[in-house]
Structure formats: structure tokens, C-alpha cells
C-alpha positions as CSV (number, residue, x, y, z in Angstrom):
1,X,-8.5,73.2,-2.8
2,X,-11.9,73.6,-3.1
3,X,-14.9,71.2,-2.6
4,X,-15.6,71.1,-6.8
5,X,-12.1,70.6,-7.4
6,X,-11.8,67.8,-4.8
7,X,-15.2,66.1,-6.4
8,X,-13.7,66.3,-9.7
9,X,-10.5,64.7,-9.2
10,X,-12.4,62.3,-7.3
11,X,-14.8,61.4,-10.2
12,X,-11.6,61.3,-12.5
13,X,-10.3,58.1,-10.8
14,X,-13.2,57.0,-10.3
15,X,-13.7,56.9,-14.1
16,X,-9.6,55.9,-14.3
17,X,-10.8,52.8,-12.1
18,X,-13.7,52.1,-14.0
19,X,-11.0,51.9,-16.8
20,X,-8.6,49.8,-15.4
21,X,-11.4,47.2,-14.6
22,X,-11.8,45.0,-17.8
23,X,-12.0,41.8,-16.9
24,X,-8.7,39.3,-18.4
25,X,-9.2,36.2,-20.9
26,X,-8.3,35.5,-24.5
27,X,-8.3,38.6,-26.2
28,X,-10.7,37.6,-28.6
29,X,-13.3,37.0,-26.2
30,X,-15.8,39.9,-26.0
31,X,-15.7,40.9,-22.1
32,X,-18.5,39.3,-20.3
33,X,-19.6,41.3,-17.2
34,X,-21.8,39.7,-14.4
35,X,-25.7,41.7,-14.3
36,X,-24.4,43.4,-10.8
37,X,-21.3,44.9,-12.9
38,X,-23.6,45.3,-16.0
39,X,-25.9,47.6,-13.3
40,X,-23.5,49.3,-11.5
41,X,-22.1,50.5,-14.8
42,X,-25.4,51.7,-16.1
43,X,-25.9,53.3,-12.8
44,X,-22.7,55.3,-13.6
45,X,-23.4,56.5,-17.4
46,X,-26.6,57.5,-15.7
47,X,-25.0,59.5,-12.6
48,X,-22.6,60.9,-15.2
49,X,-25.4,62.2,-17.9
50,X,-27.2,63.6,-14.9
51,X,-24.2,66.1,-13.7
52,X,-23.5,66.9,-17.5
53,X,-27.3,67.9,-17.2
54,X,-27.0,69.7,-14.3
55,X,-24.2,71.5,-14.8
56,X,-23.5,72.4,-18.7
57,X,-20.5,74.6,-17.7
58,X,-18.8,70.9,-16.4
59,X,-20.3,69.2,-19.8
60,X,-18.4,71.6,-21.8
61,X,-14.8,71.8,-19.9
62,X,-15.8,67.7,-19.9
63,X,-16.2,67.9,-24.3
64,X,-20.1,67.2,-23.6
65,X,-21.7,69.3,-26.7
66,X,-25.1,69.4,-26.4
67,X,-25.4,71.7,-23.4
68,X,-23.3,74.7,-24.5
69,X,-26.1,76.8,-25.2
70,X,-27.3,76.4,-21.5
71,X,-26.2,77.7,-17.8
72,X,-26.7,75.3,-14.7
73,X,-30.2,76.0,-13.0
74,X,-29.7,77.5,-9.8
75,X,-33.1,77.6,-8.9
76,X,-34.2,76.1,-5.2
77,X,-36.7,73.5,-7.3
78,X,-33.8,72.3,-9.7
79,X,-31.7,71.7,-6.4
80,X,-34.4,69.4,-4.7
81,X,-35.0,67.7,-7.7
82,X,-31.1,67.2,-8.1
83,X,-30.8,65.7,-4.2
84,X,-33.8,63.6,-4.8
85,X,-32.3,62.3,-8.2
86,X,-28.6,61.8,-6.1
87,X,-30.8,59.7,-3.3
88,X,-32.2,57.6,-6.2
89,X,-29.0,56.6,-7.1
90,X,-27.9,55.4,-4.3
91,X,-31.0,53.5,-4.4
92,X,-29.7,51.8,-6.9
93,X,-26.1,51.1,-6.1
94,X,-27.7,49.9,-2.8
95,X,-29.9,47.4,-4.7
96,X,-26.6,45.9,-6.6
97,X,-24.7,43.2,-4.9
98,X,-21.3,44.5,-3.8
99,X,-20.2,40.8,-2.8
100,X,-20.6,39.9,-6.6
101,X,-18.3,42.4,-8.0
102,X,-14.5,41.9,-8.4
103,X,-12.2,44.3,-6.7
104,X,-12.1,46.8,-9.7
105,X,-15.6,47.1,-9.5
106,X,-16.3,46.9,-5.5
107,X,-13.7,49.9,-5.4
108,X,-15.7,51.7,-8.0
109,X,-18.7,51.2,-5.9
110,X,-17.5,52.3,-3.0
111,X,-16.0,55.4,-5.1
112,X,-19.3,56.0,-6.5
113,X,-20.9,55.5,-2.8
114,X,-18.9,58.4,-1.1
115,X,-18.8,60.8,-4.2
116,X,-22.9,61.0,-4.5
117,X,-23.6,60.5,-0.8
118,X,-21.3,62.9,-0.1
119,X,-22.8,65.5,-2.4
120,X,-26.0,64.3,-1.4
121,X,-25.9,64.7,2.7
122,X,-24.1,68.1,1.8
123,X,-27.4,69.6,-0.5
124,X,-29.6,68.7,2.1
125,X,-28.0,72.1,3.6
126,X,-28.8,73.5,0.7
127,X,-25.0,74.9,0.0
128,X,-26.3,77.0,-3.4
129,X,-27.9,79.8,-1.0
130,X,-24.4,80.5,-0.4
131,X,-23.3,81.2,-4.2
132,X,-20.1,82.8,-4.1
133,X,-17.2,81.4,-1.6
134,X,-13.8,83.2,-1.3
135,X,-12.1,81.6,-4.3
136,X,-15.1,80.4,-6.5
137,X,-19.0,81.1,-7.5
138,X,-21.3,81.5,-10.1
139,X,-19.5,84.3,-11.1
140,X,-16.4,83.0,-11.2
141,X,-17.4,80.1,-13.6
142,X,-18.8,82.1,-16.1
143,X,-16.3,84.3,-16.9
144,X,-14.0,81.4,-17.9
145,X,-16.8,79.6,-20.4
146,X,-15.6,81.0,-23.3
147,X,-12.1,78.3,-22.7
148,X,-14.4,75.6,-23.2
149,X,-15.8,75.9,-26.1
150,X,-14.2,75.1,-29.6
151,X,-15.3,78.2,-31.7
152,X,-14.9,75.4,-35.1
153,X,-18.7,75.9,-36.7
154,X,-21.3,78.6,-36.8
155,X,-23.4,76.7,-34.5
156,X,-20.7,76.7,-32.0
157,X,-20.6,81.1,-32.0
158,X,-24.6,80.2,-32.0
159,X,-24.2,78.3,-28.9
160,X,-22.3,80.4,-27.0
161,X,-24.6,83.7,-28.4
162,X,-27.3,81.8,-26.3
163,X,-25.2,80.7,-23.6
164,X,-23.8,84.7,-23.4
165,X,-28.1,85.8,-23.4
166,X,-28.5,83.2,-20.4
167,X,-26.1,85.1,-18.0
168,X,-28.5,87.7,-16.9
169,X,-31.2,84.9,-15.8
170,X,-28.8,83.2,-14.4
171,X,-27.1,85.8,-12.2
172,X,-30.8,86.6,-11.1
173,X,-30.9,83.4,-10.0
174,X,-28.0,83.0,-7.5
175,X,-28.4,86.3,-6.1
């Protein structure tokens, strides 16, 4: 199983968890989250609008529309500024009190905690100079796009016209 595979399933239950985790009480009562679980979850729409950013191939498959004109950026800059952005993050989640969360959410953070600072200690060997591993790449991604795409407007054929004219640029880039 591959690395991106294993991060994925891992952000799935994270964002299963994250699910699970409304608080109980009369059911008319709107939820009322404490300002640690308040920021933690802010801290995750943010984390999760970043990699839809990153990576508009995942945005897609993920049902994430307004990035299926574009291809990830391979490019050395867009990878510092993506470790330095992960780093930031867990700034943040450092900054938010783990003692004031309830389970639910201190199991969140802690899911949140290894899945960026994993991916973060692993860019800082810089893992995109090696592009294509024996049972995924660039290449491989790419030629599976078209299965995440609903083909429903004009705009959609539009998008994936641009997305089709980014492949060149983009294969410069990883090679």
C-alpha cells in the first residue's frame, strides 16, 4: 500500500472521528463547542482547503469543483511553501489546549498531529525529486483524471479542456 493511500485512509477517519464527535444534550439545543474545539476545527477546514489547493487531482476524486481546470504544482517553490504552510499548522494545533478537548476531539488532534507532521518531517527530504515510484507518479495520476470528473455541463468539458492543456507543463515539471 502506498504512502498516499495510507494518508488518505488516514484522513478518512480522521474526518469519520471528527464526525462521530458531536457533543450530546437535548436535541434541540444547538451544539456548543468550547473555543479550543471551535479552533482545532478551523484548523482542520483550513488544513483540508490547503491539500484540495495543492493537489486539484485529490479535490476532484474528493467532489471539490473549483480546481478541475488545474494540475498540482510540482515545482521545488510550491513544495517549500507547502512544508512551511504544514509547519504552520502545527503551530496552531500546538497553540490549542489538548487538555480542554473531550476524547472525540483529543483523538482528532492527535490524528491531525501525526498525519501533517508526518507529511511534514517527510518533505523536508524533499520526496517530489523522486516523482515516479514503482506503483505510482505523476504519470500515473493523470491518466485516471478523466474518472473524476462529472462530464454534466459545458463548463465541466471546459474544465477538463484546460486541465488536458496543463499536462505538458506539468510533465516538464516533474521530470
Amino acid at each position: 500500500m502506498s504512502n498516499t493511500v495510507r494518508l488518505l485512509a488516514l484522513i478518512l477517519a480522521l474526518s469519520g472521528l471528527a464526525a462521530c464527535s458531536q457533543p450530546s444534550g437535548d436535541a434541540n439545543d444547538p451544539p456548543v463547542a468550547s473555543a479550543e474545539a471551535q479552533a482545532l476545527e478551523t484548523l482542520f477546514a483550513d488544513e483540508w482547503a490547503s491539500r484540495m489547493a495543492r493537489n486539484p487531482l485529490l479535490a476532484s476524486r474528493m467532489g471539490v469543483d473549483g480546481y478541475n481546470r488545474l494540475l498540482p504544482d510540482a515545482a521545488p517553490e510550491a513544495q517549500a511553501g507547502y512544508l512551511a504552510e504544514d509547519r504552520a499548522f502545527l503551530e496552531r494545533l500546538a497553540a490549542i489546549d489538548r487538555s480542554a478537548l473531550t476524547l472525540e476531539e483529543a483523538t482528532n488532534y492527535d490524528l491531525f498531529e501525526f498525519i501533517v507532521g508526518h507529511r511534514a518531517r517527510q518533505a523536508e527530504f524533499r520526496p517530489y525529486r523522486i516523482p515516479i515510484l514503482s506503483d505510482s507518479g505523476f504519470h500515473t495520476w493523470i491518466q485516471r483524471m478523466h474518472e473524476s470528473v462529472s462530464f454534466d455541463s459545458v463548463a465541466d468539458y471546459e474544465d477538463y479542456l484546460a486541465r488536458l492543456e496543463a499536462i505538458g507543463p506539468y510533465m516538464a515539471q516533474n521530470i
